[in-house]
C-alpha positions in Angstrom: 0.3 13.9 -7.9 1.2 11.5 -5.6 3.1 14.2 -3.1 0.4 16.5 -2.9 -1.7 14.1 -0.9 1.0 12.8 1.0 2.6 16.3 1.9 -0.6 18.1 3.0 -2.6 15.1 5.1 -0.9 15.3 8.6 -0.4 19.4 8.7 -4.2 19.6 7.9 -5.2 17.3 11.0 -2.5 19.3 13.5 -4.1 22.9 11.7 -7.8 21.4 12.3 -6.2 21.1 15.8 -5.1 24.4 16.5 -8.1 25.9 14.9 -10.1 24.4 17.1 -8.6 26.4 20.3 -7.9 29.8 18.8 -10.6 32.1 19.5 -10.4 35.3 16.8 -8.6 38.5 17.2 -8.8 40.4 20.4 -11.1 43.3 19.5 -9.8 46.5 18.2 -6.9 45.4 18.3 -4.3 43.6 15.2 -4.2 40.5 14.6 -1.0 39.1 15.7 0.4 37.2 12.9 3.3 35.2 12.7 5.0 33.9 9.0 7.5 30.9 8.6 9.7 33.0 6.5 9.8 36.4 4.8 8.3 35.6 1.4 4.7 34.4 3.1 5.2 37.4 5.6 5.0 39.8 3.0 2.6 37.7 1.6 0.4 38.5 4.8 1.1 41.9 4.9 -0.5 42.4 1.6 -3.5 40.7 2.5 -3.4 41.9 6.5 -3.0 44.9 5.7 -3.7 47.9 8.5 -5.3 45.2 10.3 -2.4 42.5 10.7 0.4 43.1 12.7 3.2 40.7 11.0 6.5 39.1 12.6 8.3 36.7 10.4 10.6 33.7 12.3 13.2 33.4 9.4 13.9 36.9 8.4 15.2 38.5 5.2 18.3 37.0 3.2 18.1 33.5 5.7 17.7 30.2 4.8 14.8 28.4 6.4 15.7 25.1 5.1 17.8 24.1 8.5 16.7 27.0 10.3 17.2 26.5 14.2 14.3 28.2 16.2 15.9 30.4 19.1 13.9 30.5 22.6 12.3 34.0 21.6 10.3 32.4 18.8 8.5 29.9 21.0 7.1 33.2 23.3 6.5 34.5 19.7 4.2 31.7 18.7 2.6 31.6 22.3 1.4 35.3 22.0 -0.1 34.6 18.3 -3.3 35.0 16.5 -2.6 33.0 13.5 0.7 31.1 12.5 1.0 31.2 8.6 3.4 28.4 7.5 4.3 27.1 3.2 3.9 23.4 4.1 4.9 20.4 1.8 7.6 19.8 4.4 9.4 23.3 4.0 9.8 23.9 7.6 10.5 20.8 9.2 11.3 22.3 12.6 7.6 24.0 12.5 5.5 21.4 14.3 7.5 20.7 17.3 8.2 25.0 18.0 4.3 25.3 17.9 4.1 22.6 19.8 7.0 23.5 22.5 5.0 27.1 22.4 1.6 26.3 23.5 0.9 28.2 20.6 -3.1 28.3 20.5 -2.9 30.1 17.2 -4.8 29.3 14.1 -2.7 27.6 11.7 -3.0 28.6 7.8 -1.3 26.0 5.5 -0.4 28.2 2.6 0.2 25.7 0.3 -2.8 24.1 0.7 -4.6 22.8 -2.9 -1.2 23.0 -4.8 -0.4 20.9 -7.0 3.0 19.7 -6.5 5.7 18.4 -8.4 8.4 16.0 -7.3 11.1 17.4 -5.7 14.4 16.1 -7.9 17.1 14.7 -5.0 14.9 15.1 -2.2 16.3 13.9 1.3 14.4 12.7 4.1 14.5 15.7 6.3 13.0 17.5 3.6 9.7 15.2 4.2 6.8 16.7 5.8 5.2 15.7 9.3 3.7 11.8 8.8 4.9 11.7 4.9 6.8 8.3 3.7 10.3 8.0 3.9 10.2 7.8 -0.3 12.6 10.7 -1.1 11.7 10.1 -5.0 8.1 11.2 -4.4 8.8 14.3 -2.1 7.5 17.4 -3.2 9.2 20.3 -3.9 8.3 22.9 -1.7 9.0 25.8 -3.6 5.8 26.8 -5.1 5.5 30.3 -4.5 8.0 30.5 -7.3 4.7 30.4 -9.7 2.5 33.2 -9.3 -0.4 30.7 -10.4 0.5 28.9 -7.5 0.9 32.5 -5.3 -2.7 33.0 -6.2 -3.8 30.3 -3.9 -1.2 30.8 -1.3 -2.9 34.0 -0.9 -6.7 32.8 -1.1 -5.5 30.6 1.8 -4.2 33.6 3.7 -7.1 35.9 3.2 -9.3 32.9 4.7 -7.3 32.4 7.3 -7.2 35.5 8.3 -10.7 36.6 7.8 -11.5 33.4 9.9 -9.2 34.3 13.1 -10.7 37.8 12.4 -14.4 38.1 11.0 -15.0 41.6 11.1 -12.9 42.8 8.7 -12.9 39.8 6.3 -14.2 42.0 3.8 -11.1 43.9 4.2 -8.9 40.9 3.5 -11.3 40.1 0.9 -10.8 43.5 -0.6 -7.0 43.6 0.1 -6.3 39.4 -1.7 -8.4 40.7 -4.8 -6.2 43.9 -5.2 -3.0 41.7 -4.7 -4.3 39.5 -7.5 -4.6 42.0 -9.8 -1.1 43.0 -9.1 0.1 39.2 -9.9 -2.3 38.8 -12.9 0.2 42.2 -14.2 3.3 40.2 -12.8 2.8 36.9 -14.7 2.0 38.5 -18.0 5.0 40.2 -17.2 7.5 37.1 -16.8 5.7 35.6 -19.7 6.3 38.2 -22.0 10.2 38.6 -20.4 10.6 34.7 -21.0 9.5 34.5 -24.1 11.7 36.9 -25.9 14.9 34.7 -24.5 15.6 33.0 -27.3 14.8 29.1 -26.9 18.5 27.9 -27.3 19.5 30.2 -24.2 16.4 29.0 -21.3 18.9 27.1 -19.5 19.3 28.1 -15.8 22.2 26.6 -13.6 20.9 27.5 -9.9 22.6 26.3 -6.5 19.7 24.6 -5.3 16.6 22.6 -6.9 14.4 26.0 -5.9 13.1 26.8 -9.0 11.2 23.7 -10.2 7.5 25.2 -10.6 9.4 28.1 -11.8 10.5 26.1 -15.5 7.2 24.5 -14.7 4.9 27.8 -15.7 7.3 29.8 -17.5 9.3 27.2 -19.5 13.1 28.0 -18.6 14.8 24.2 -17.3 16.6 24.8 -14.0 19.6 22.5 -13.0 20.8 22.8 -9.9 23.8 20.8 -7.9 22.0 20.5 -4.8 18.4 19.3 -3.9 15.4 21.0 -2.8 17.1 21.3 0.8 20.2 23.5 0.8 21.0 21.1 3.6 21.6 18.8 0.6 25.2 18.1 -0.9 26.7 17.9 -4.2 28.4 14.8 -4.9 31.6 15.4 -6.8 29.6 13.1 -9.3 26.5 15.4 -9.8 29.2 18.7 -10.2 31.4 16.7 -12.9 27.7 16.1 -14.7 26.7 19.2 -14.6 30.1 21.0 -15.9 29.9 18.5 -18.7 26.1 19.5 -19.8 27.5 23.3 -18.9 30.3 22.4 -22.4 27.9 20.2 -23.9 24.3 22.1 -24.1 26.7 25.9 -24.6 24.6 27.2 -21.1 25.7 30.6 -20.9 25.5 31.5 -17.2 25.5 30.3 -13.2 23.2 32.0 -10.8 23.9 32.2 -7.7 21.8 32.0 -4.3 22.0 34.9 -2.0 21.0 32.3 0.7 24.1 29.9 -0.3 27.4 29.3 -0.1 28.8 30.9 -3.7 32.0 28.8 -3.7 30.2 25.6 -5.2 28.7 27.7 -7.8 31.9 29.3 -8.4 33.7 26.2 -9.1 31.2 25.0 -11.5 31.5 28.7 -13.7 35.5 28.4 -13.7 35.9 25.1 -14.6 33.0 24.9 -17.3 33.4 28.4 -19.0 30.1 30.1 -17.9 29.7 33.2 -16.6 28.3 34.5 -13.4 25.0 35.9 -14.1 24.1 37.8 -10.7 22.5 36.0 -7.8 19.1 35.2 -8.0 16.2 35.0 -4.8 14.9 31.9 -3.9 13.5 31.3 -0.4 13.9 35.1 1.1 13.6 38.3 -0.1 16.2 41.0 1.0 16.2 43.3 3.3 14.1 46.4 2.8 17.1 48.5 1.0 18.0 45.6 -1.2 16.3 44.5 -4.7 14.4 42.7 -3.3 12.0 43.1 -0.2 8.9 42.1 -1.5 7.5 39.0 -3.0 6.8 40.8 -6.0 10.5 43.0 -6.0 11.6 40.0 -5.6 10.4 37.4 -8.9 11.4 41.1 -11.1 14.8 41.0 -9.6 14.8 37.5 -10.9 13.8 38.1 -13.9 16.2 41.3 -14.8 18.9 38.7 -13.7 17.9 36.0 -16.3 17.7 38.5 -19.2 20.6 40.1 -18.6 22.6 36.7 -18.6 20.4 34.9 -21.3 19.0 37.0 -23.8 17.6 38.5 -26.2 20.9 37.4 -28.2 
């Protein structure tokens, strides 16, 4: 698709870049890795392993969309072997903290070969670095919410990694062809959950447009108030719409976002009739006592909610 080209062109020239002056790992010692966010962090860690020491700028339960760096992250950066990022204009504050940093750090584009969708209501900060100002044809960045997709985030990251640290790339190796055993189990998994939902009921309402290759692999359709930026706003317009479908299409249940603002989804549930059906992870995993604090804690969470709201009847 048109956004795939368009999202990934600049990032890979500025990651060629920063290749270019990162030397690999310091010798016995771990590879200093730094994630956008906690979903690609744990992401890492999986395929890092003993080797990869792991810091994540956006941390658990935070919302990465308008994140603000703080002064610490750019010594952060600076004293990094490799900088692990989603791409596809996720983190649009990204390029200018590395740069600010002096970051020499290899840069790993984990959403590199995707192929995107369109992001439905896309604003132009959600746009990546040298992309169009054509909101309609901006991808939506949330493709880890496919583990098809996940696959090649973490194909990326093992390279990477092995690259900023050859002698153990048959560790990373190892460790990425483990972890895709463990999401081969996890798809067939969501599959199986999804499919016993009966078909009248795989309607999701969701705060924010997070969830797009999501419906995309597993067949539930997501509607959400917002964009893919929970910088975005509802219109009064788009909430009217949607608590009209809500009567119309019988949709038995709201989500919420446990990086959001409830009260908008709150609105929506009391003045259409639907229930709240749990919140729901979209772009952070919880702390490590919640439901959630790993990647793959975190799409079963998911899942447990959607059943439990939508079926079996």
């Amino acid at each position: 698709m048109r956004g795939r080209g368009l999202a990934m062109g600049r990032w890979l020239v500025f990651g060629l870049a920063l290749v270019a002056l990162a030397g690999s790992a310091r010798a016995g010692e771990p590879v200093r890795a730094v994630a956008t966010f906690s979903i690609l962090a744990d992401l890492v860690r999986a395929v890092g392993g003993a080797h990869v020491a792991v810091s994540s700028l956006v941390g658990p339960d935070a919302d990465a969309h308008g994140y603000s760096p703080a002064p610490g992250d750019s010594r952060t950066l600076a004293r990094a072997d490799v900088v692990v990022l989603n791409g596809l204009g996720f983190e649009g504050w990204i390029e200018r903290l590395v740069k600010a940093s002096g970051a020499r750090a290899a840069l790993v584009v984990a959403a590199k070969g995707i192929i995107t969708i369109p992001g439905r209501h896309a604003h132009a900060h959600d746009h990546a670095p040298g992309q169009t100002g054509d909101a309609d044809h901006a991808p939506d960045p949330h493709a880890w919410q496919s583990i098809p997709n996940v696959k090649i985030y973490v194909a990326n990251i093992r390279d990477g990694l092995a690259k900023a640290d050859p002698a153990h790339a048959a560790d990373y190796a190892a460790n990425a062809a483990a972890y895709l055993g463990r999401l081969d189990t996890l798809d067939a998994e969501i599959r199986e959950a999804i499919a016993a939902i009966p078909p009248e009921h795989r309607r999701v309402i969701t705060t924010h447009d997070a969830f797009g290759y999501f419906s995309a692999a597993y067949g539930l359709s997501f509607i959400a108030p917002q964009g893919v930026s929970t910088d975005s706003e509802a219109s009064p317009r788009d909430v009217a719409q949607i608590i009209r479908q809500i009567r119309r299409d019988k949709v038995p249940a709201v989500f919420l976002e446990t990086i959001a603002d409830p009260r908008l989804m709150e609105q929506i549930a009391r003045e259409s009739g639907a229930t709240i059906g749990g919140k729901v992870y979209s772009d952070a995993l919880s702390g490590p006592t919640g439901p959630a604090p790993t990647y793959l804690d975190m799409m079963r969470a998911n899942l447990r909610a959607f059943r439990a709201a939508l079926g079996p009847a």
